[in-house]
Every structure is written in structure tokens, then in C-alpha cells.
C-alpha positions in Angstrom: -47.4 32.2 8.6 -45.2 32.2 12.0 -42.0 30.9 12.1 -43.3 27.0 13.6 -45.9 26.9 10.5 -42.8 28.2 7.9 -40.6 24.9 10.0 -43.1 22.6 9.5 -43.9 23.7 5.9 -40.3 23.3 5.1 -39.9 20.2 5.8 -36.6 18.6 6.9 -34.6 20.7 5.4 -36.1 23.5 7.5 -33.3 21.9 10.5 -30.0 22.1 8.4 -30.8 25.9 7.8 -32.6 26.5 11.2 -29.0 24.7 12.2 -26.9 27.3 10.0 -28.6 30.1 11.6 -27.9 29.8 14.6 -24.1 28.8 14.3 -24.2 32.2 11.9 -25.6 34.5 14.8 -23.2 33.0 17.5 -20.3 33.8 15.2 -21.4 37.2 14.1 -22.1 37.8 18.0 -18.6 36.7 19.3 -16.9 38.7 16.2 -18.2 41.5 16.8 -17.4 41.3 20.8 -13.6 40.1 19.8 -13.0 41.9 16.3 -12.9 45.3 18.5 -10.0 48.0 16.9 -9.5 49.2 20.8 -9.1 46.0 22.1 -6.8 44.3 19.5 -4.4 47.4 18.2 -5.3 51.0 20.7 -4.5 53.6 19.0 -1.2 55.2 19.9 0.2 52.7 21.7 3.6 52.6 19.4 4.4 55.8 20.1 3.7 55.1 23.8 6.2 52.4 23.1 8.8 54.7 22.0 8.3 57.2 24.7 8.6 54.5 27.5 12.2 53.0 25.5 13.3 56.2 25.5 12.9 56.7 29.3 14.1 53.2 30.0 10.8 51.6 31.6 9.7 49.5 29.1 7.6 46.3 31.1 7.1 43.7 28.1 5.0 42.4 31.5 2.4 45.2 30.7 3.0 44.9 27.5 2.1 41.7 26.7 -1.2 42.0 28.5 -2.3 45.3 27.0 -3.3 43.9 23.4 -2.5 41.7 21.2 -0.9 44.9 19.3 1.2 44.8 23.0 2.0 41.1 22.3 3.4 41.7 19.2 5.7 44.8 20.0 7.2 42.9 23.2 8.2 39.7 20.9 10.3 42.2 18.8 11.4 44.3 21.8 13.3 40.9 23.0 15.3 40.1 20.0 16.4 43.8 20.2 19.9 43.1 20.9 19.9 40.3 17.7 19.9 43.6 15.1 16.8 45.2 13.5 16.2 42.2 11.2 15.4 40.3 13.5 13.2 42.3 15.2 11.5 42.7 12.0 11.1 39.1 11.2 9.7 38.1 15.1 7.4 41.2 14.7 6.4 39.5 11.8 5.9 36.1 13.2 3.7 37.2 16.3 1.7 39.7 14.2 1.3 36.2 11.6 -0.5 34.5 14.9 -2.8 37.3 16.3 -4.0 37.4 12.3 -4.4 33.9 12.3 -6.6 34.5 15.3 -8.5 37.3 13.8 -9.8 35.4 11.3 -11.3 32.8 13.9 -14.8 31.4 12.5 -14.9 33.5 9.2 -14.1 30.4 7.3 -17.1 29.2 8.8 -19.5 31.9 8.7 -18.3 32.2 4.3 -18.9 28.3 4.5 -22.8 28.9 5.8 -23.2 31.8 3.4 -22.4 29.7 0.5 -24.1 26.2 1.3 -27.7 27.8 2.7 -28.8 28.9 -0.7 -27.7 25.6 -1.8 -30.1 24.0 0.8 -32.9 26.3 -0.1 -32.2 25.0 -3.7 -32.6 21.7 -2.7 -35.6 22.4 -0.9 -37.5 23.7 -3.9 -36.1 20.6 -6.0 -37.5 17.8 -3.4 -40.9 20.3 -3.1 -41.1 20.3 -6.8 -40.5 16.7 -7.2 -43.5 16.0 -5.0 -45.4 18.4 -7.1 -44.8 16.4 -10.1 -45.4 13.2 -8.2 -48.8 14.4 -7.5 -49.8 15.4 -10.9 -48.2 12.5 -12.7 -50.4 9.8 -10.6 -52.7 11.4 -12.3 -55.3 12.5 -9.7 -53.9 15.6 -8.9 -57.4 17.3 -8.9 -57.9 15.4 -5.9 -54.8 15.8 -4.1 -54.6 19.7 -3.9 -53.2 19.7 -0.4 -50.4 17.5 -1.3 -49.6 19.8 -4.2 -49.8 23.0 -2.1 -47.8 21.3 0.8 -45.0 20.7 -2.2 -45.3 24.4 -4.0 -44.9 25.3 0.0 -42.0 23.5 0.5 -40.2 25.2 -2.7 -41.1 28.9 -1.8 -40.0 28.5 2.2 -36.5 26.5 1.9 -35.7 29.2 -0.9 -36.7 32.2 1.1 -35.2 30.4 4.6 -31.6 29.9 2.5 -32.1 33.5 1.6 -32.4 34.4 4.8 -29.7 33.1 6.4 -27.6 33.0 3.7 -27.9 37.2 2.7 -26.1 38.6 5.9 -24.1 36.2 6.8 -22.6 36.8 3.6 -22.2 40.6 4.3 -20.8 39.9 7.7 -17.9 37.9 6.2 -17.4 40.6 4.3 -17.5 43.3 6.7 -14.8 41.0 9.1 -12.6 40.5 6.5 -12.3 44.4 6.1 -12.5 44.9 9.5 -9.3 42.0 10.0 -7.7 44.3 6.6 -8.0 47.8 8.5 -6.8 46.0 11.8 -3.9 44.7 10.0 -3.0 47.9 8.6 -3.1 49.6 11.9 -0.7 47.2 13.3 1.8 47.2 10.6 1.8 50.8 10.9 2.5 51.3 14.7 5.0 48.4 15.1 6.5 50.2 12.2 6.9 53.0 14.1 8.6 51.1 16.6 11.3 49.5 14.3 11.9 53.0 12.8 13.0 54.4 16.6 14.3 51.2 17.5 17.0 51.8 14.6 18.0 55.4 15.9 17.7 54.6 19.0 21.2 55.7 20.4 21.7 54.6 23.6 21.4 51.0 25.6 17.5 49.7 25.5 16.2 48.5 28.5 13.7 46.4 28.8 12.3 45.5 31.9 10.2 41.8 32.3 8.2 39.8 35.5 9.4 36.1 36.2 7.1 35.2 38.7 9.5 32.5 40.0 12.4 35.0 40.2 10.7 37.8 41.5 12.4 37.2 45.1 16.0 35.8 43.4 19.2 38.4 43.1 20.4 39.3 40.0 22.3 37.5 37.6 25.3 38.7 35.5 24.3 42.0 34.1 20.9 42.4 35.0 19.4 45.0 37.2 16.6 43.9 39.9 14.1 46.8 40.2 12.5 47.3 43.8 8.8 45.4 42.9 10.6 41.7 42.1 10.9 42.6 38.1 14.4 41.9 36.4 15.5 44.7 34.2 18.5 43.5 31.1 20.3 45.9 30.0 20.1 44.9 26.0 22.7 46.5 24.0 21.9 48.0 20.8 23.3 46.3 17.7 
């Protein structure tokens, strides 16, 4: 049996499921593209953090656009001057968001695991219902098509919910670890950055683009590098 004779076999309910796999392999495809550990949080990049505070050219510019990890340390690299608690609780709040983000489309993908063996199940009730039909008018002997067409429809709506149902089921899984471990690895480097941040001895500065200040002067106390960026000098509190 190919796959058009298992469709037609199945019935209607063959499209739902046919429907729920192929939502499930577009999600699993663009997880596994955006769920990436070197793309969201690279490895070492808080301690690259540190090393660039400590020699004054921190760009929350390039930091920002690095990662999403990047994102996260230049949102508590701005409050720095509002005291370590502060920092803490913005760190908090951006890493919230790129979580939030992270778990894009499981919800989904855990919603089709769940409801395909359902539809399988109904499936084999509506096949076994015809089955019955057949057998209860009584000239069943006769009609031995119409009961293997509903015995057919039964096994393949199971086996279809099966199918679709089994791995996106372990894919959910395996991105909600995935989403765990890429949590962990985030909590630890910006971590690391708080802990230097808090013996840090001298003035941190932090140096940010404006793109529609890039050609103004200076205001106050800020310094305006050579390339256009404007460079505050945040005091440590």
C-alpha cells in the first residue's frame, strides 16, 4: 500500500493528520535551524564581556547583534550605573523574552502530539462503526468490500496518528531540554558578568551607536569616539 492508497483508505480523517504532519515537520525544521546553542548563547562570550569592560570598549552596538545571549548582557550593561540589582532584575527581564522566544511553536508541536492519536482513535471508531453497520443489515456475507474498506479504515488512521504523533512527541521533548540547557548556559555567563560587574573598581564605559547622532557633538559628559559612536562614562554604584 503507497502512501495515495493508505489516504484514500483512511478516509477523511486521513487530511486532519496528513494536515498535522506537515505543520509538525515545518516546526521541527525551523527549531532545529533557530534552537542552535552557537547562535543563541556562544560559548565564552561573558568572559569576553568582562575582558572588553575591563579595557573600556564595550559596544552594546555589537553586542546587541551578536546573540540573543549579547542582547541580554547589553540590557543589564545599561542600568549599570542604577546598582547591581538592577542589573540583575533587567538581565532577568530580557533573558524572560529571548525564553519566551525559545519556546516558539513547541506549544504547538506538544498540541499535534497529543490530538493525532486522538484522530487515529477516531478513525478506528467511525471504521468500526461501518463494520458493524455492515454486519447488522444483516447481509454482510455479501458486502465483504464494505467491511474490509471499514477494518481498513480502523488499522490506517491508528497507525497514521501513530505516525505523526510518535516523534513529534520526542521532538517536544528534546526542545524543551534543548530550551533547559540553553537557559542554564545563559544564566551562567551573565552570571559571570554580574559577579565582575560588582568588583569592578573603576568607571565602566560603555560605548553605544545612535544612528541619528553619529555626526552630533557630545553632550554633557559623554565622549564621542572617532567612528560617530557616543561613549558615557557610567559611574559605578
Amino acid at each position: 500500500m503507497d502512501m495515495m492508497d493508505a489516504l484514500i483508505a483512511g478516509g477523511w480523517l486521513m487530511l486532519p493528520l496528513l494536515g498535522c504532519s506537515l505543520a509538525a515537520t515545518v516546526i521541527i525544521i525551523e527549531r532545529l535551524w533557530t534552537l542552535r546553542v552557537r547562535r543563541i548563547a556562544p560559548r565564552g562570550l561573558g568572559l569576553e564581556v568582562c575582558r572588553l569592560v575591563a579595557h573600556g570598549q564595550v559596544n552594546l552596538y555589537w553586542l546587541e547583534a551578536h546573540s540573543p545571549l549579547g542582547g541580554v548582557l547589553a540590557a543589564g550593561l545599561r542600568n549599570a550605573r542604577l546598582g547591581h540589582e538592577q542589573v540583575r532584575a533587567r538581565l532577568q527581564e530580557a533573558a524572560t523574552a529571548v525564553i519566551h522566544d525559545l519556546e516558539r511553536f513547541l506549544s504547538p508541536l506538544g498540541t499535534i502530539a497529543a490530538i493525532a492519536p486522538l484522530l487515529g482513535l477516531l478513525g478506528t471508531v467511525v471504521g468500526m462503526i461501518e463494520v458493524f453497520a455492515v454486519i447488522v443489515s444483516g447481509d454482510g456475507a455479501s458486502r465483504t468490500a464494505d467491511l474490509a474498506g471499514g477494518i481498513s479504515r480502523a488499522l490506517v488512521t491508528t497507525a497514521a496518528g501513530l505516525t505523526v504523533a510518535i516523534p513529534s512527541l520526542m521532538f517536544h521533548r528534546y526542545f524543551q531540554r534543548r530550551v533547559e540547557d540553553i537557559t542554564v548556559r545563559m544564566e551562567e555567563q551573565a552570571g559571570q558578568v554580574v559577579e565582575y560587574l560588582a568588583h569592578y573598581p573603576g568607571e565602566l564605559v560603555l560605548a553605544e551607536r545612535h544612528g541619528d547622532e553619529s555626526h552630533s557633538p557630545a553632550r554633557g559628559g559623554e565622549q564621542q569616539e572617532a567612528d560617530g559612536r557616543i561613549a558615557p562614562r557610567v559611574k559605578q554604584s
